[in-house]
N, CA, C and O atoms as a GROMACS GRO file, in nm:
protein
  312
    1UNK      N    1  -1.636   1.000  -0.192
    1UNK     CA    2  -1.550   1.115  -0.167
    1UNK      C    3  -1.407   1.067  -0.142
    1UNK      O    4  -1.410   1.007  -0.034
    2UNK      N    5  -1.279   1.066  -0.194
    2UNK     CA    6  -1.156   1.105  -0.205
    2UNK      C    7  -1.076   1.103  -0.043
    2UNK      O    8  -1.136   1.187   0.024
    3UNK      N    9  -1.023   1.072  -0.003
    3UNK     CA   10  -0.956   1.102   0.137
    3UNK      C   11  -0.806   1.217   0.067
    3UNK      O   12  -0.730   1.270   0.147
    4UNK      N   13  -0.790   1.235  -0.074
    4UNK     CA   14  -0.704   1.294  -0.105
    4UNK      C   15  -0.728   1.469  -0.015
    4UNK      O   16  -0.841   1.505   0.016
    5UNK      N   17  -0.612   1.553   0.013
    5UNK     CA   18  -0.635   1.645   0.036
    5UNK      C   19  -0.592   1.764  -0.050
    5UNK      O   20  -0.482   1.803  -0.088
    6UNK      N   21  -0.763   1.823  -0.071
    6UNK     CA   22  -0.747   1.889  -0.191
    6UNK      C   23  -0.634   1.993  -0.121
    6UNK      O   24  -0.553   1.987  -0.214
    7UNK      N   25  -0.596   2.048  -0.064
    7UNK     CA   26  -0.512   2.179  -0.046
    7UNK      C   27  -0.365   2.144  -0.114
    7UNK      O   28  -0.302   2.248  -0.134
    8UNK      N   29  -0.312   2.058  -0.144
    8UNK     CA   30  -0.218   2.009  -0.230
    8UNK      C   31  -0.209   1.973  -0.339
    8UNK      O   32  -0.302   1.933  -0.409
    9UNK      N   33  -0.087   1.983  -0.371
    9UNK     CA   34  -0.068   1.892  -0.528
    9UNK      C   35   0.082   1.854  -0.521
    9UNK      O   36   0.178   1.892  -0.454
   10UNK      N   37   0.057   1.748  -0.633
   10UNK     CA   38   0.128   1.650  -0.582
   10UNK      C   39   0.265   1.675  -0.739
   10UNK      O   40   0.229   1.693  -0.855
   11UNK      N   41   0.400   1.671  -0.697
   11UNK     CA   42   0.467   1.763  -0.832
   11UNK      C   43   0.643   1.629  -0.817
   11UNK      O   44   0.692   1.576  -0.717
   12UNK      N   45   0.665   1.624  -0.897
   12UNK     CA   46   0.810   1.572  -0.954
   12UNK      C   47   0.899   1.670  -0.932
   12UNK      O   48   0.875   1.764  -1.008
   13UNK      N   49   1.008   1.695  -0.847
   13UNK     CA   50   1.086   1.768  -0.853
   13UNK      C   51   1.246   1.715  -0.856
   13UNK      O   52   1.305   1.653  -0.767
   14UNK      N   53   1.303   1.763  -1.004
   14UNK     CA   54   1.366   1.626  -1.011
   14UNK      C   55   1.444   1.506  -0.970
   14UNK      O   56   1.554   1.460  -0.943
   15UNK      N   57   1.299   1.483  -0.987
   15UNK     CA   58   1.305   1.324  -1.004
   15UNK      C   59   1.232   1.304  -0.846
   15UNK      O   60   1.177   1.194  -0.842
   16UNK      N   61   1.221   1.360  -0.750
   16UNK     CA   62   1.170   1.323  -0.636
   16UNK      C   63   1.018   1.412  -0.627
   16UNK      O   64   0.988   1.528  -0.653
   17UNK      N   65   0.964   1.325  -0.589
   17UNK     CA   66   0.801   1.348  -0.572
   17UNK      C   67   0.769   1.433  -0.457
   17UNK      O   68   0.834   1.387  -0.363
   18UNK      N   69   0.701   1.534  -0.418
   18UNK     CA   70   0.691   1.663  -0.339
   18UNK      C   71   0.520   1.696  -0.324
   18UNK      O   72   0.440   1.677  -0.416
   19UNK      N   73   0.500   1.728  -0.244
   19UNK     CA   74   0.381   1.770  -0.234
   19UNK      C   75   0.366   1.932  -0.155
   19UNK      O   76   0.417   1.978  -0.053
   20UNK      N   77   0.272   1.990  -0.256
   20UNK     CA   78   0.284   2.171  -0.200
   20UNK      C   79   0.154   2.202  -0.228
   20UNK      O   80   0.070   2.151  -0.303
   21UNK      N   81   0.154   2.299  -0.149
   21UNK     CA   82   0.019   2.404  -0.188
   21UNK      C   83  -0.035   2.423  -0.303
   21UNK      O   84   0.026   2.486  -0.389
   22UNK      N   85  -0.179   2.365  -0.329
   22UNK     CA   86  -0.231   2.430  -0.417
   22UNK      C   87  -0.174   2.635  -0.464
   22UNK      O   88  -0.117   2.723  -0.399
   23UNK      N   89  -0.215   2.629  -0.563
   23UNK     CA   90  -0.165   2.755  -0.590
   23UNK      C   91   0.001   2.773  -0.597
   23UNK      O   92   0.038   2.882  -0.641
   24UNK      N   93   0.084   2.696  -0.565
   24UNK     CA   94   0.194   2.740  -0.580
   24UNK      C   95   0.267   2.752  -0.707
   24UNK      O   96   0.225   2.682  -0.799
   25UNK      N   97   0.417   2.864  -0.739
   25UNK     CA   98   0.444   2.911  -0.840
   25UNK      C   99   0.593   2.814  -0.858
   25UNK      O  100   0.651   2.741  -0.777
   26UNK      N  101   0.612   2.837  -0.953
   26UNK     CA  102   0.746   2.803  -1.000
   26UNK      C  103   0.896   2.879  -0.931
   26UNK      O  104   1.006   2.829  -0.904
   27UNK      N  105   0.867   2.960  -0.923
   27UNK     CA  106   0.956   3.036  -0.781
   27UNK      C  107   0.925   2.960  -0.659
   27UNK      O  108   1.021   2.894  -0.621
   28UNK      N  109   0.838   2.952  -0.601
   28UNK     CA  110   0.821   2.917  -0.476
   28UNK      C  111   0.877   2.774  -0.475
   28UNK      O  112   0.948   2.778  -0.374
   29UNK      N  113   0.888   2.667  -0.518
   29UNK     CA  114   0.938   2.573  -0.615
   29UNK      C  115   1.086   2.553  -0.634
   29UNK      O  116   1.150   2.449  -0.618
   30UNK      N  117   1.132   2.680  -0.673
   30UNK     CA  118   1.343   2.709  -0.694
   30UNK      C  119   1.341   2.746  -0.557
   30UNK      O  120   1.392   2.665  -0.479
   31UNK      N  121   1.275   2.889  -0.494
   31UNK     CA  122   1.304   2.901  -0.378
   31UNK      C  123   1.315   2.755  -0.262
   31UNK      O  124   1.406   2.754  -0.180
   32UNK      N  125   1.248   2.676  -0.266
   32UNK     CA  126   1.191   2.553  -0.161
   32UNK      C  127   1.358   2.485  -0.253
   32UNK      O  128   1.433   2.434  -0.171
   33UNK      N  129   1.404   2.482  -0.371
   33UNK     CA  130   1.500   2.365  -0.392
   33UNK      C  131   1.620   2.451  -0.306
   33UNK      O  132   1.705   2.375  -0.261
   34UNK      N  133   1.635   2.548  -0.285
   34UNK     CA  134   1.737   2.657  -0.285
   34UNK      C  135   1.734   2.654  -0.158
   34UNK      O  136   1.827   2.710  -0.100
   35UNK      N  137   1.638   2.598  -0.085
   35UNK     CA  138   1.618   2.618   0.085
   35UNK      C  139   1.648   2.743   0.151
   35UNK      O  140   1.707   2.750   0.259
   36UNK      N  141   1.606   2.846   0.081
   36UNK     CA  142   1.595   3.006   0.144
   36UNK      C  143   1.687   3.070   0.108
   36UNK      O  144   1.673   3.192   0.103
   37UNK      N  145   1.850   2.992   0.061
   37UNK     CA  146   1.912   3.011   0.000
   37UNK      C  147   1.932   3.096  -0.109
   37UNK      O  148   1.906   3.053  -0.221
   38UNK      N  149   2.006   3.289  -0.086
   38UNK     CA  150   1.913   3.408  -0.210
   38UNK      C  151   1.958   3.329  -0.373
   38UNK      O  152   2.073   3.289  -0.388
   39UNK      N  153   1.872   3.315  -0.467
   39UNK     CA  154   1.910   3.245  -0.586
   39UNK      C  155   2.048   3.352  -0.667
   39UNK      O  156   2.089   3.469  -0.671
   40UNK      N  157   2.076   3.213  -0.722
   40UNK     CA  158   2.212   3.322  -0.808
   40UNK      C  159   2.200   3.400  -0.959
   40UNK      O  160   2.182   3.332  -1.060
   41UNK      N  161   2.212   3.549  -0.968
   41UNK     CA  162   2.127   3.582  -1.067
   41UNK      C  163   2.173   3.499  -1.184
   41UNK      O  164   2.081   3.491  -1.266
   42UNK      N  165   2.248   3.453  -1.211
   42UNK     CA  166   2.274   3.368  -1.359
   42UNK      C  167   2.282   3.208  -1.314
   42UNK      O  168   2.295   3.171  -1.197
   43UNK      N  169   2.272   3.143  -1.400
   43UNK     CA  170   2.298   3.002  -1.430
   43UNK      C  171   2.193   2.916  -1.342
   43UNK      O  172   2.234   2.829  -1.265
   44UNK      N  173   2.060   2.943  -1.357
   44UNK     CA  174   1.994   2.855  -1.318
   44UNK      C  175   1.834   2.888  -1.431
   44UNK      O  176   1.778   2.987  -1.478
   45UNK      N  177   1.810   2.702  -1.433
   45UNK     CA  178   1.697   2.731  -1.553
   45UNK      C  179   1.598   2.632  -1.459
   45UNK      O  180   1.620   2.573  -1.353
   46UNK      N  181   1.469   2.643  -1.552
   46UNK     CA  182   1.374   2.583  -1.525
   46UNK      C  183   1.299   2.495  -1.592
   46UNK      O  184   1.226   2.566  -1.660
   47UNK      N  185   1.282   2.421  -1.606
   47UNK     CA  186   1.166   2.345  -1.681
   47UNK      C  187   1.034   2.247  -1.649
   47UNK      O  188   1.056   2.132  -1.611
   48UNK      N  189   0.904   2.290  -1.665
   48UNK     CA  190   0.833   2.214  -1.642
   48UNK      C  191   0.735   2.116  -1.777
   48UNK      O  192   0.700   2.172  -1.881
   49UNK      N  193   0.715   2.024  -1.760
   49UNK     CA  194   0.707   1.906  -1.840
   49UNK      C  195   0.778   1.940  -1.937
   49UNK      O  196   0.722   1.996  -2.031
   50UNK      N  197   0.871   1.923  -1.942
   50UNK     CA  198   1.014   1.927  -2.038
   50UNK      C  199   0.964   2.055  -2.091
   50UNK      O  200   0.942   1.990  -2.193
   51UNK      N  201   0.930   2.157  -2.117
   51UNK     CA  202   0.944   2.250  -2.154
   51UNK      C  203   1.044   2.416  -2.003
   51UNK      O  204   1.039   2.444  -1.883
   52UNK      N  205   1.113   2.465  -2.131
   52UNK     CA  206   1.183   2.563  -2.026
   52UNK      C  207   1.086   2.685  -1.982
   52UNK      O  208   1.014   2.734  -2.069
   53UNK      N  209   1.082   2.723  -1.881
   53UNK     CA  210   0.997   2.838  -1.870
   53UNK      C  211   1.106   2.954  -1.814
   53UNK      O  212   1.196   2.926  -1.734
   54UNK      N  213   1.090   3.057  -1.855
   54UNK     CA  214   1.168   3.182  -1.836
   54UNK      C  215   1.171   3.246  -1.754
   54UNK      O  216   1.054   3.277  -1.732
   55UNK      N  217   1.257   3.307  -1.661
   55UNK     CA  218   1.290   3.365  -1.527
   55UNK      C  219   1.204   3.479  -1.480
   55UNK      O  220   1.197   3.516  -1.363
   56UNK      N  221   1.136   3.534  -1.584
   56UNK     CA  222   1.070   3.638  -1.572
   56UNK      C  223   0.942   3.591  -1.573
   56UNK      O  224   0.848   3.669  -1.559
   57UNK      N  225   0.921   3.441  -1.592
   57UNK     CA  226   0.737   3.416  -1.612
   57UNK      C  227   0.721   3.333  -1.402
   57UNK      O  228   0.614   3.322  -1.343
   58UNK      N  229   0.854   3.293  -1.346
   58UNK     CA  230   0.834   3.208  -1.230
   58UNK      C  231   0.749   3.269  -1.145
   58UNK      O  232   0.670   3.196  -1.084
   59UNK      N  233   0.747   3.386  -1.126
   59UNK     CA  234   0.658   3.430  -0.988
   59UNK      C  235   0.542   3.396  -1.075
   59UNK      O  236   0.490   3.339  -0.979
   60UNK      N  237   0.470   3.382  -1.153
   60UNK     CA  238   0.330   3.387  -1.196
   60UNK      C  239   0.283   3.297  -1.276
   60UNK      O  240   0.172   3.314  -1.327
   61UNK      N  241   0.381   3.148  -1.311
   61UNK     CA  242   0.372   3.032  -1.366
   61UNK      C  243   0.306   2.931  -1.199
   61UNK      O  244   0.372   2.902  -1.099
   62UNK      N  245   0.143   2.898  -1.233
   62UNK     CA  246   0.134   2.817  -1.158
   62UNK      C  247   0.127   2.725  -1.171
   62UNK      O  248   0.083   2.696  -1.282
   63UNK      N  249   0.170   2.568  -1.047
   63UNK     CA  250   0.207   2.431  -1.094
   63UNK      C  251   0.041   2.412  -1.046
   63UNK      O  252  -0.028   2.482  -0.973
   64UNK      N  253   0.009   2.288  -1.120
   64UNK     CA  254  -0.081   2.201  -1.136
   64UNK      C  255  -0.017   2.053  -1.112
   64UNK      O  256   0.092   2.010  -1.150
   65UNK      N  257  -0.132   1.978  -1.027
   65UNK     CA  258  -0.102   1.858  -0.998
   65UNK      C  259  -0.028   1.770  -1.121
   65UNK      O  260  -0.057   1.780  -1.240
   66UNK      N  261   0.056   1.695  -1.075
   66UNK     CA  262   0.124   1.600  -1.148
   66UNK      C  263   0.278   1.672  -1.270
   66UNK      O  264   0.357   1.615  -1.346
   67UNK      N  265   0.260   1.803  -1.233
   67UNK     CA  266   0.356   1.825  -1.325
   67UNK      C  267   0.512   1.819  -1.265
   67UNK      O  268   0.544   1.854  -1.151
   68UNK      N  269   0.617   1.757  -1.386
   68UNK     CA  270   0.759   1.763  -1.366
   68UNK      C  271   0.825   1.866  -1.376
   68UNK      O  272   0.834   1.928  -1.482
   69UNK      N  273   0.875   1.896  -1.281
   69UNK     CA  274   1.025   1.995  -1.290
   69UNK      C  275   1.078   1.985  -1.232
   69UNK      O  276   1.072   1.961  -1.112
   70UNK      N  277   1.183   2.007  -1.330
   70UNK     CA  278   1.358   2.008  -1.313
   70UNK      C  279   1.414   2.146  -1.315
   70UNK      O  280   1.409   2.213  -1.418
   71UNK      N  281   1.480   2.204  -1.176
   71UNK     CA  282   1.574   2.249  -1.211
   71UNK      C  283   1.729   2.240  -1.181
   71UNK      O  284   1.782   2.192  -1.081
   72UNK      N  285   1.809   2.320  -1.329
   72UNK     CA  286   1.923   2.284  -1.363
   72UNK      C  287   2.042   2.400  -1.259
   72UNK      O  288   1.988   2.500  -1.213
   73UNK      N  289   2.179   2.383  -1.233
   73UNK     CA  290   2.230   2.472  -1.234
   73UNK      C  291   2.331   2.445  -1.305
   73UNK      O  292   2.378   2.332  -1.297
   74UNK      N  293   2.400   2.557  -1.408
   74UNK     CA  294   2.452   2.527  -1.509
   74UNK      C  295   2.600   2.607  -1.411
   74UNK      O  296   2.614   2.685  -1.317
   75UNK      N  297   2.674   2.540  -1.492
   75UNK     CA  298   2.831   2.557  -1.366
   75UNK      C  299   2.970   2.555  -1.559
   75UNK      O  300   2.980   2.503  -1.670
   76UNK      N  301   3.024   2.635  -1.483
   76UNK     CA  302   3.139   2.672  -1.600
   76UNK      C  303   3.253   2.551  -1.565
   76UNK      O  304   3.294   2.550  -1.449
   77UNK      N  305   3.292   2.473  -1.637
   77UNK     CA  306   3.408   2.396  -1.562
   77UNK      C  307   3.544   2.404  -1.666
   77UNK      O  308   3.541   2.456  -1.778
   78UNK      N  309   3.634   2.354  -1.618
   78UNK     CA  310   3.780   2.368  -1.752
   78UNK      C  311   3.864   2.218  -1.801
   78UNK      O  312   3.955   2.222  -1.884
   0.00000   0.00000   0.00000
């Protein structure tokens, strides 16, 4: 038997390694990078294992152990 504890999983967030609740979403995820912080409705993306996932799928995209994501905030500069 494992001393791992199943109630977690274990996720890349980029680039730093994190550990969260089983069951958790891809929102819960931006929210935790955002530190409660209300998100800004434009300029922020998502991607897990290099693929982008869409703003409208985060509350109901769930992470599975070992997966990467990155998210971006995209900023206008001159």
């Amino acid at each position: 038997m494992s001393n791992r504890d199943i109630t977690k999983i274990k996720l890349s967030l980029n680039g730093k390694t994190l550990m969260v609740p089983v069951n958790s979403t891809l929102l819960d995820i931006v929210n935790l990078h955002f530190k409660g912080d209300p998100l800004p409705l434009k300029g922020i993306s998502a991607a897990v294992n290099r693929e982008i996932v869409f703003r409208s799928q985060w509350d109901t995209f769930l992470l599975k152990d070992s997966y990467i994501i990155e998210i971006l905030n995209v900023t206008q500069g001159g």
